[in-house]
Structures are given as C-alpha cells and as structure tokens.
N, C-alpha and C positions, 0 to 999 in steps of 0.2 A: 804452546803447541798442542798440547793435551787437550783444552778447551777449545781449539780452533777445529781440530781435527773431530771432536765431540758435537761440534756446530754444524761440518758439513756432513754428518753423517745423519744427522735430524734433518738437514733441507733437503737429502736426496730421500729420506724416506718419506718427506713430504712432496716429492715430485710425484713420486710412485703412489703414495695417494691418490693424488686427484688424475694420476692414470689411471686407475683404478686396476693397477696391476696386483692382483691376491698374490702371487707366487714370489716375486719379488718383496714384496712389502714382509711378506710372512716370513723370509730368509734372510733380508735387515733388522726386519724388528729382535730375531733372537739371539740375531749376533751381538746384540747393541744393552746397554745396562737394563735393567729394570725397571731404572727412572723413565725410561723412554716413553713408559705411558701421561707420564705428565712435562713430556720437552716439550720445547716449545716450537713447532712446524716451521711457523709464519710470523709475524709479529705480534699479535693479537690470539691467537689459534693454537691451543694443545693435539698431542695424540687425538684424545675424545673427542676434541669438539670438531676436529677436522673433519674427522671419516663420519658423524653423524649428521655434521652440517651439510657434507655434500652426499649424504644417502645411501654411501656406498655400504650395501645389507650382509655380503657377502663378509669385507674386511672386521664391519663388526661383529660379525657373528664367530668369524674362524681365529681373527685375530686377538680383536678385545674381549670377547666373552672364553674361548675356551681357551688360548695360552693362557692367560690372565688368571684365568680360574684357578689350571692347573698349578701355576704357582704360588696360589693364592695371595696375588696382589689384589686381586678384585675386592675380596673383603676388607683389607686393609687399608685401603684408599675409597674411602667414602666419598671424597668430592668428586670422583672419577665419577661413580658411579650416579650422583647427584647429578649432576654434569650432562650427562650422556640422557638419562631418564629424563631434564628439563629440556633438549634440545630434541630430540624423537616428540616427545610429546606434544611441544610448539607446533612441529611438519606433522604430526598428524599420521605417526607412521606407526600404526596397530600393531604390524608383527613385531617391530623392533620395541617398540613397551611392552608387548610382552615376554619379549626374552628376557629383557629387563629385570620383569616383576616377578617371571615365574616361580623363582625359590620363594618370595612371600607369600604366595596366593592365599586369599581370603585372610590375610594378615595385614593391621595397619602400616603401611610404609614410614619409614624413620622421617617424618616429614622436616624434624627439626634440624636436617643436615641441610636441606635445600635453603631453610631460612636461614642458618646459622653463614652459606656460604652466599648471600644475597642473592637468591634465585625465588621462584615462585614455587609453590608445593606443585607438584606435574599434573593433580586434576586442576587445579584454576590454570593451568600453562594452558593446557587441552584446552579450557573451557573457552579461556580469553580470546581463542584463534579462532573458537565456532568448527572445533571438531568433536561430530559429535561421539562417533565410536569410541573413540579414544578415553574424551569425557566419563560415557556409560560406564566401558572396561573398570577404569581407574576407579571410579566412583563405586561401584556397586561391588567392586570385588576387594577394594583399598580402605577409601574413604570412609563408607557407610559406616565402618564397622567402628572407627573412631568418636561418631558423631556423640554419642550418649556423652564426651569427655571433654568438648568443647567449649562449653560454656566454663570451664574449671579454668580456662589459659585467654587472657585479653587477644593474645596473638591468631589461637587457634580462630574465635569467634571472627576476626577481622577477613581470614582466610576464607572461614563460611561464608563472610554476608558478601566478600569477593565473591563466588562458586553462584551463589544465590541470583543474583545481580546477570551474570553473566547468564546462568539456565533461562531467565526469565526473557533476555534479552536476543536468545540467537535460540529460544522456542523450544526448551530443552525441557518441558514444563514436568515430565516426569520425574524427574533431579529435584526440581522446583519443591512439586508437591512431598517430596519425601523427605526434604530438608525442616519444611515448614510444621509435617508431620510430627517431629523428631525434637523440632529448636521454633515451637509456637510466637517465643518471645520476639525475633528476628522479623517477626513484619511490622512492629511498631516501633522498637528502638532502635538508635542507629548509632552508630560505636564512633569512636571520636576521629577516624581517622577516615572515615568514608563520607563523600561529599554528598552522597543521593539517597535519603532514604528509601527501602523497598516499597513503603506504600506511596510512595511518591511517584518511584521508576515506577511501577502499574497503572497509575492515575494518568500520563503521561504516554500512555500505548494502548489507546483505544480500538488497534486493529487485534489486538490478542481478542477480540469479543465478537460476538456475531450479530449485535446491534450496529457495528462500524458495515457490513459489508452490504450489497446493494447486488444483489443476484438478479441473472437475466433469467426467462420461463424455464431453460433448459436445467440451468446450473441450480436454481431453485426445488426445479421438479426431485432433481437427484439429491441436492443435500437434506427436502423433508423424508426421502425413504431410508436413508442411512441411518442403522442407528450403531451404537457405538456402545461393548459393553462394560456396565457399571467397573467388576473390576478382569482388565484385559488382560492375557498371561502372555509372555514374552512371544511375538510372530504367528499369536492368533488370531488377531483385530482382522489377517487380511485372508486368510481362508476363504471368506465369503466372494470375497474377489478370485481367487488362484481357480476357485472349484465353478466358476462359470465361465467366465473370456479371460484370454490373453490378456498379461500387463500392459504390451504393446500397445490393445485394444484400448484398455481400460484408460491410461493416459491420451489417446485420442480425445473417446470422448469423454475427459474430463471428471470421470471416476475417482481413479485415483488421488486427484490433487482435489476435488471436494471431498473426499473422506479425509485424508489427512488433513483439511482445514475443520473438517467438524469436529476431528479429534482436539484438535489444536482447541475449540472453542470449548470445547466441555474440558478437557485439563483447566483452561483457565476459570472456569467461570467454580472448577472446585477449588482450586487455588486462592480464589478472592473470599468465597463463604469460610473456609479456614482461615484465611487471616482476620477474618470477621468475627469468625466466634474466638481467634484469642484476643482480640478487642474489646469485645466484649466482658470474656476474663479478666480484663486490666483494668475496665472500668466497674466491674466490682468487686473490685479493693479498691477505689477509690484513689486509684493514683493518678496524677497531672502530668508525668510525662509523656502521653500519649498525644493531650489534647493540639499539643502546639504540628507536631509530625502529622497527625491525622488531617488539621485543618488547611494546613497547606497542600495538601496533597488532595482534598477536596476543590480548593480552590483552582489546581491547576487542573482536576478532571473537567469542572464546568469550562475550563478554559481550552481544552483538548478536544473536548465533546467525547468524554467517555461515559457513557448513558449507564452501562452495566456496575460499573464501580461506584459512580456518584447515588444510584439509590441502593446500592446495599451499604453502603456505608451510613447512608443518612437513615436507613433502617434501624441500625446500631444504635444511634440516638438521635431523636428528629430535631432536636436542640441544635446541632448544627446545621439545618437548615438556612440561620440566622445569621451567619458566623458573615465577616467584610472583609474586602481588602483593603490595600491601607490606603487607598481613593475612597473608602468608605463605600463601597458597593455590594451589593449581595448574590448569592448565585447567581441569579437567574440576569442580573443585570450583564453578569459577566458572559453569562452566554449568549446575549445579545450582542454585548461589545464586540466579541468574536465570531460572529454570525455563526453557533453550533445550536442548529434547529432541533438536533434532538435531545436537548439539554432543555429550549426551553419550552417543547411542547411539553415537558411533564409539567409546566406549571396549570394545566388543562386538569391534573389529576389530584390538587388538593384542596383543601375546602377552603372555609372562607381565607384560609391561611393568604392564599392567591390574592386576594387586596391587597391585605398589607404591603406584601413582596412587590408587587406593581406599582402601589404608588410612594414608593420609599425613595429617597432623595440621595445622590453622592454630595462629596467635602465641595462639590462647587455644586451645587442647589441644581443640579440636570436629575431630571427624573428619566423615567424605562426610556421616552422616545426622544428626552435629547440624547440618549445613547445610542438608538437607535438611525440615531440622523449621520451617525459617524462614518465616516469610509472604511470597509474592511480590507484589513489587511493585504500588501502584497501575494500572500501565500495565499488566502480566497480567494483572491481574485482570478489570481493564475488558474486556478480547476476550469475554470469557464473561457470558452471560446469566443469569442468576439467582443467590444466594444460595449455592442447593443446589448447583449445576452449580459452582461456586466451590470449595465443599467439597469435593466429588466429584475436581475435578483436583487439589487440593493433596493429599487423602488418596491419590491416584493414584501422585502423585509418592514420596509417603513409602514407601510399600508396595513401591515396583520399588526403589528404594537400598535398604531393607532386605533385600530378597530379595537382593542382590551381594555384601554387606558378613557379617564372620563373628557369631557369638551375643555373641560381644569388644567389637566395637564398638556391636550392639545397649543393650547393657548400662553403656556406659562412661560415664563424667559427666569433662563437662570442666571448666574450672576455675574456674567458678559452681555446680558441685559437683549436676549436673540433667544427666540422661540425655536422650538421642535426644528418647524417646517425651515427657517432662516439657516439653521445649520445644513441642514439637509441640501436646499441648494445651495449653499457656498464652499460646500465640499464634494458637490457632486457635479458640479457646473462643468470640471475640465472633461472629466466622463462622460457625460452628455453629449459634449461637441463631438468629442471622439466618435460616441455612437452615434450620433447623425452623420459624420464625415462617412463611416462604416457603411450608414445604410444608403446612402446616396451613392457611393461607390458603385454598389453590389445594385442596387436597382438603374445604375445607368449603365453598368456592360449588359443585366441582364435582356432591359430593352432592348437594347441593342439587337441583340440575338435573336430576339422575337420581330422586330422589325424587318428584320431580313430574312427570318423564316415566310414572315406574311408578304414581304415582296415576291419571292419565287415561289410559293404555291398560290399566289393571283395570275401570275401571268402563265403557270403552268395549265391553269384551268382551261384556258382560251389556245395554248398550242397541244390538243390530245395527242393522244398516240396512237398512231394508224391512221390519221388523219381525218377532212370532214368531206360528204359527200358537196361537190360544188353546185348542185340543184338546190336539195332541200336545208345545206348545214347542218343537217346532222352526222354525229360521227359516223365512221363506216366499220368499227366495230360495238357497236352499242350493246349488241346482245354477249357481248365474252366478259365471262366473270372476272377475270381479273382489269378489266375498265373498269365494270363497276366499281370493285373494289378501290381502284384510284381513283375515282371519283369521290368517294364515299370519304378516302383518309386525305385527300389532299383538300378535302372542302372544312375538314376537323383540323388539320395544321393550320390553315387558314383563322380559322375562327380559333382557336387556341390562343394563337400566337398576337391577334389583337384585344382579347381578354388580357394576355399577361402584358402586352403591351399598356395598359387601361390599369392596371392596378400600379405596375410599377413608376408610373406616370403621377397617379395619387399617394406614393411613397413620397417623390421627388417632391410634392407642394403641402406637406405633412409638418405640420405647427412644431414637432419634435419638442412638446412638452416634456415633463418628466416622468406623466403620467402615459403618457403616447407609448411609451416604454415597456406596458405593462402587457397589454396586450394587442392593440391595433396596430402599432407596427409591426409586430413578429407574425402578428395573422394574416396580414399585405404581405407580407416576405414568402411565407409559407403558402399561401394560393398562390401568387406570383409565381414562383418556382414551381411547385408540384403541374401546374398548367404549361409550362414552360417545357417542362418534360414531355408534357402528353404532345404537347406539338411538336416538339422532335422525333418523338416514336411514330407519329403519323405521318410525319414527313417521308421521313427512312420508308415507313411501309410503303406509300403512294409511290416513293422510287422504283424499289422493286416489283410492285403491283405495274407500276409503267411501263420498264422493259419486261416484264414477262409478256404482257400483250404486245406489244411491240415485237415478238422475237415468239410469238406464239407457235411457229413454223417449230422453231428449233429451241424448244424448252432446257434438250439438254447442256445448253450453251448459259444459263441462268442458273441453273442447281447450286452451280460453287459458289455464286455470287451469294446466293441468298443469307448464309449466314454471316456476309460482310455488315449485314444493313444492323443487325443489334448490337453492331461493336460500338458505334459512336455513344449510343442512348445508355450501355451498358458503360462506358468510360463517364457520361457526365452524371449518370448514377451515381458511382464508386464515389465520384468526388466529391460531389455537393452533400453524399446523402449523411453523412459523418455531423456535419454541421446542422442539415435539416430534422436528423431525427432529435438532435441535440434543441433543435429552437421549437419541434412539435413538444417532447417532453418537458421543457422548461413554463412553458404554456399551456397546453391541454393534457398533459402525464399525469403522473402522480403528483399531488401535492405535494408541496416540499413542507407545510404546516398540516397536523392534521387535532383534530380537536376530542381529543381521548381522555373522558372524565371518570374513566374508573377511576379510581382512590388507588395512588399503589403506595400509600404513608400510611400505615395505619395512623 
C-alpha cells in the first residue's frame, strides 16, 4: 500500500510537470521524500530528466536548483546533477548551463561523473548538437582549463579528439585552433576508438577553404576588401560593420555572411599550417606513425579536390607527392578519375617532376587518359544541368589530358586490350544520345516558336495600322512615329525569328559527334536562343508601337497596357536564362583548366 500510494504520488507530480504548473509541483515536491528528485515520473524518465527534457526553466530553477540546494541534496547526488547538465546541454539551453555551472566557474567540471554514469562530458553533448554558445560557454570557461591534463588519461584524449572532430565539423574553428594549440599531437594520431582521423576529417572538407568557393563580381568585390584581424578579441571582428550600416542592411547585401565566411577561411587555413608544423615536428624525430594517417588523408584530398590542404601538406615533404592508391595510382591521376580540376591544374606548377606523374601507369596498365576516358561520377555529374552540358564537360576533360600526354599514350591500349579514345566512347555513348535527344528536344519547340513569331509579324506587315490610302497604297499614317516604330520592330522580329529558325534547323541535322559537344552545338543553342529573345522583345514592342498608333486619338487608353508588353519577354528570360547563362559560361567563361606554371613545390 505504502509503495502504491508512493507511486501515485510521483505520477501526479509528473502530470503537473509537463503542465507545467510551478506552484503545484513545488507543494508536492516538498511534501513528498527526498528521493523524489530521482523517482521515477514515466517509465523511462526521472525528476531531472523530465523538467529538463521538456524545458520547463522556471521548475528547474525554483524547484531543482534552489529546494535542492537548500537541502543540500544537490551536492550529494552527483548523477542528478550530471544528468540535468548533459540534457540542457544537448537543447542547447545557455541559461539553464549556466545555472548549472555557475558554483564552478572558471573551474574544471567533475567530467568523470558524466562518464562514469554513461553520458557524454556536457562540452562534446554541446558540441555534438552543433550549439555553438553553449559549446563556447562550456569550453572556454570549463574545459580549457583542463586541456594541459589530457593527454595523462586515454579516456580524457578520446573526449578531445570527440570536441576536435565535432568544432571542425559544425565550423567551430575557434575551439578547433585552441585545442590544436594546446594538444599539437591530435592532428596526426588517432586513438584507437575513433574511426576518422583529424587530418583526414580536414582533407575531406574542401569547403572550409576559400579555393573551394567560386564568387560572383559582387560577393567577390566585398570578400577582397574584408580584412580580418590577425588576433580578434571577443565581438570586435564586427565593429567595423555595427559603425557604418545596419545588420539588417548588411545581411541584404551580403556583408555579413561574406565576412563570416572569410573569417571561416582564415581560421581554417591557420588550423592546417599548425597541424602542419606539428607534422612536421613528428617527422623530425623520425617517427612512422604519421606516415600511414597523413597519406591517406592526402589521397582522399586529391580525391575531394581540396587544393589548400593537398599543397601544404605535400610542402611538409614533397616525397609524398609519389605516394598510390591501392589501384596503384598517383595524385594527380586521382584527380582526374574524380574530375577535381583544381587538383590537377597544379600539376602545370611543377617541373620536370610533371612527366613522370603523366606518364605513370595504374595495376591495369591505363595510363592519365585511359583514366581520363572514365565517366564521372553520379555526384559530378548532378552539378551540371542538362544532358548536353554533361557531355560537353566530360568531352572537356578528355580533350585537355590529351593535349599533356605524348601521341604514346594517345594510342596505347591497356590490358582490356581498348585505347584512350575506345573507352571514352563506350562509356560515354548512353550520354551522348541523352544529349542529342536533349538538344533536338529544345531546338524543336524552340523553332517552333520562332516560326510562329515569323508567321505573324509577315502578315502583320501587309495589314498596318490606320490603314492604307486606296489610291496610292501607301499607309495613311506614315509620318507618326510610333508606325515607324512598328515598322522598324516588326520587320526585326521577322528577321530574328527566321535567323533562329535557320540555326536551330542546323542543330536538328547536326552529326552529334562527341566532339560536336564541345562547342558547336552549345554555340547553335546559345545564338539560337539569345536571337529568339530579341524576336520576342520586337515583337511585344511592334504590338504596342501598333496600338499606340492605332489609338493615337486617345493615348490615355494604352498607358496601362504598356507595361504588359515586357512581362512575357521578362518571364521567358527568368526561365531560360538560368540554363543559358549556365551553357555561355561552360563555353566562353572562365576556363575550367587554366595553365599556371609558377612552381608552388619548392
């Protein structure tokens, strides 16, 4: 009866919980034993874990922290308070950690209660959730102060290189570089219970870098004036911002989030030269556990296309340059295989080294360009819009390794007994059709359209407006400028529209080689359409330019129409032009190879 009645007394003060009634709960709680901070609510679910889980700030603050205090159960129930600090920390709830912590401040937290009752120490809880205040808090005011004693306890280091892993990963790079600071050794070793090495996780996250990112004039303009300094003190970095516009502002246009991302870039890129120079360290003492961590995590940057890390590392020792995977292959071949361009333009930057590397052979005798012949991956492929545009960069890619490579290895067949070129189309043949089906598609609605632009501004020519004098046929308003004017744009739609008619015509009867791919069909595609436009925009005008004359009496009766006529021209803009500026830049843009023979090996 005793435990029965003991039972419904925990489940009504677990009603009253999750009512979140304070004055209730705080008039059962004191009635009730002292164990009641660890009965059990729900099935699953303590005192602590209830009013934490569900947020309620008030019951912990009134209930769990200060009766508790008062009679000093709080201290003597460690896991209570483990408990409650690992579930605030998880939610990411600042004020309730710090109520938490506040008797420790600037004192290491008893970490070993957390592990001892299978929980996580409350900065990797934080960290693992991707909060970052909490993270900070805990770290800087907790953690830090532990770090010099870490390396003395297996458990404690395993906890770092947790803390490490996660800062790196959810851009916490501040954390990052202070750990690194502190525990040098932790970016080449990796403890036996952690599946990723750090220098690996880095090699693998080529957007931490600012070689990954591809900025438009504007975003450009503003990340070269930003500068960022060397060492920042706590909510200075944005002063420079606060003391001229609006945050508001500044997040418009784009401020904001290009300083934080250049901050982003300069944390990381000090974060890789320190784990570089203790790399460095390790390789003079001449120790070998580095080499096996370091070269795999080289191999998966060439394979990421992470430019920034792959040459400061191979700075470290150019020896790795050299280094295979177990297809027997070398950098540079690998950043072929994975179509990552700016991996293998660096081989433009080293000296005669660049032969060897070019013409070096994998375990099946395929040199650079039977590599090169390979289809890229799913994940490549998807970046790129159409079919065509798909064909175009792979036939891209083949065309620059052949241009490197001698008439030797053009020619050679490896040991499936099929040349370069043989692989190339027998894996790029379903591709192909695709993108012919693609461009026949789009060049037969686009005619279309043009054809029927050029039927109605021909026959529009011959019924003017205002009609024609029945003597001499000529119009009877010749001299009003807005005839003119339609005259002028209805004779340019006309002729437009059988220009684009005339190219997209010579799309349709287009050999659709592999080489076709490269650039004559996207240059048919791309006049095809940009002419296509102009004849719609002349059309739309010659409309309005017709009833205005027409209606020339009562002009005020055309005012509102006028701006109907750029809506159509402005909707088939919006739509195409996504794709078209996408097929001008893959074609006349920037190079996607470009050929930079500075030396950056010494």
């Amino acid at each position: 009866v005793a435990v029965l009645g003991e039972i419904c007394e925990n489940l009504s003060l677990s009603q009253e919980i999750s009512n979140d009634d304070l004055e209730r709960v705080k008039r059962n709680f004191l009635n009730l034993q002292t164990k009641t901070i660890t009965a059990l609510m729900d099935a699953f679910e303590i005192t602590w874990q209830k009013t934490c889980s569900r947020r309620q700030l008030e019951i912990v603050k009134k209930l769990l922290l200060d009766e508790m205090t008062s009679r000093g159960q709080m201290e003597n129930d460690a896991y209570c308070q483990s408990l409650a600090l690992d579930i605030a920390a998880g939610n990411g709830n600042l004020t309730r950690v710090k109520q938490l912590c506040e008797p420790h401040l600037n004192q290491p937290l008893a970490h070993n209660n957390s592990v001892r009752y299978g929980l996580a120490i409350p900065v990797v809880r934080a960290s693992n959730a991707g909060h970052k205040k909490v993270t900070d808090y805990l770290y800087y005011n907790h953690y830090k102060i532990a770090l010099p004693l870490v390396l003395k306890k297996d458990n404690d280091v395993y906890w770092a290189t947790c803390l490490l892993l996660d800062a790196i990963f959810y851009g916490f790079l501040d954390i990052a570089l202070d750990i690194i600071k502190h525990l040098p050794s932790m970016a080449v070793t990796k403890h036996a219970k952690q599946r990723l090495p750090i220098f690996k996780f880095i090699a693998v996250k080529p957007d931490l870098f600012r070689s990954h990112c591809n900025f438009g004039f504007w975003r450009y303009l503003i990340y070269s004036c930003i500068r960022i300094s060397e060492n920042p003190r706590p909510n200075r970095d944005n002063r420079l911002f606060c003391m001229t516009l609006p945050q508001s502002l500044l997040k418009w246009l784009g401020i904001k989030q290009t300083y934080d991302l250049k901050k982003r870039h300069s944390q990381a890129q000090k974060l890789l030269k320190q784990m570089c120079t203790a790399l460095r360290d390790i390789m003079a003492k001449n120790e070998i556990r580095w080499k096996e961590t370091v070269c795999e995590a080289l191999l998966e940057a060439a394979e990421s296309g992470n430019r920034d890390f792959f040459i400061e590392i191979i700075r470290c020792d150019s020896q790795l340059l050299w280094i295979l995977n177990p297809s027997g292959r070398n950098l540079f071949q690998l950043a072929v295989e994975f179509k990552k361009e700016k991996i293998f333009n660096l081989i433009h930057g080293l000296d005669d080294r660049k032969v060897t590397l070019l013409r070096s052979y994998d375990k099946g005798n395929n040199n650079i360009l039977h590599i090169a012949a390979g289809l890229s991956t799913p994940d490549q492929l998807s970046k790129i819009s159409g079919a065509a545009l798909k064909m175009q960069r792979e036939s891209q890619w083949f065309k620059e390794v052949e241009s490197l490579v001698s008439e030797r290895e053009v020619v050679q067949k490896n040991e499936d007994n099929k040349t370069p070129r043989q692989i190339f189309e027998h894996y790029h043949e379903p591709l192909r059709k695709e993108g012919e089906e693609w461009m026949k598609y789009t060049a037969t609605a686009c005619s279309f359209v043009a054809a029927l632009i050029a039927t109605v501004t021909f026959q529009a020519i011959f019924t003017v407006p205002g009609g024609i004098d029945g003597t001499s046929g000529s119009p009877l308003i010749l001299n009003d400028l807005h005839f003119r004017a339609f005259i002028f744009t209805d004779t340019l739609a006309f002729f437009a529209s059988c220009i684009s008619v005339l190219i997209f015509l010579s799309i349709l009867t287009s050999r659709y080689s592999f080489d076709d791919f490269i650039v004559s069909l996207p240059r048919k595609m791309i006049l095809g359409q940009s002419i296509l436009f102009i004849s719609i925009a002349s059309m739309l005008v010659a409309f309005i330019t017709s009833l205005s004359a027409s209606m020339r009496h009562k002009p005020a009766l055309v005012y509102p129409l006028k701006p109907l006529a750029s809506f159509p021209s402005l909707l088939f803009l919006m739509l195409q032009y996504p794709l078209l500026k996408e097929m001008i830049s893959s074609t006349y843009g920037k190079r996607l190879f470009y050929r930079d023979t500075k030396n950056w090996l010494p």
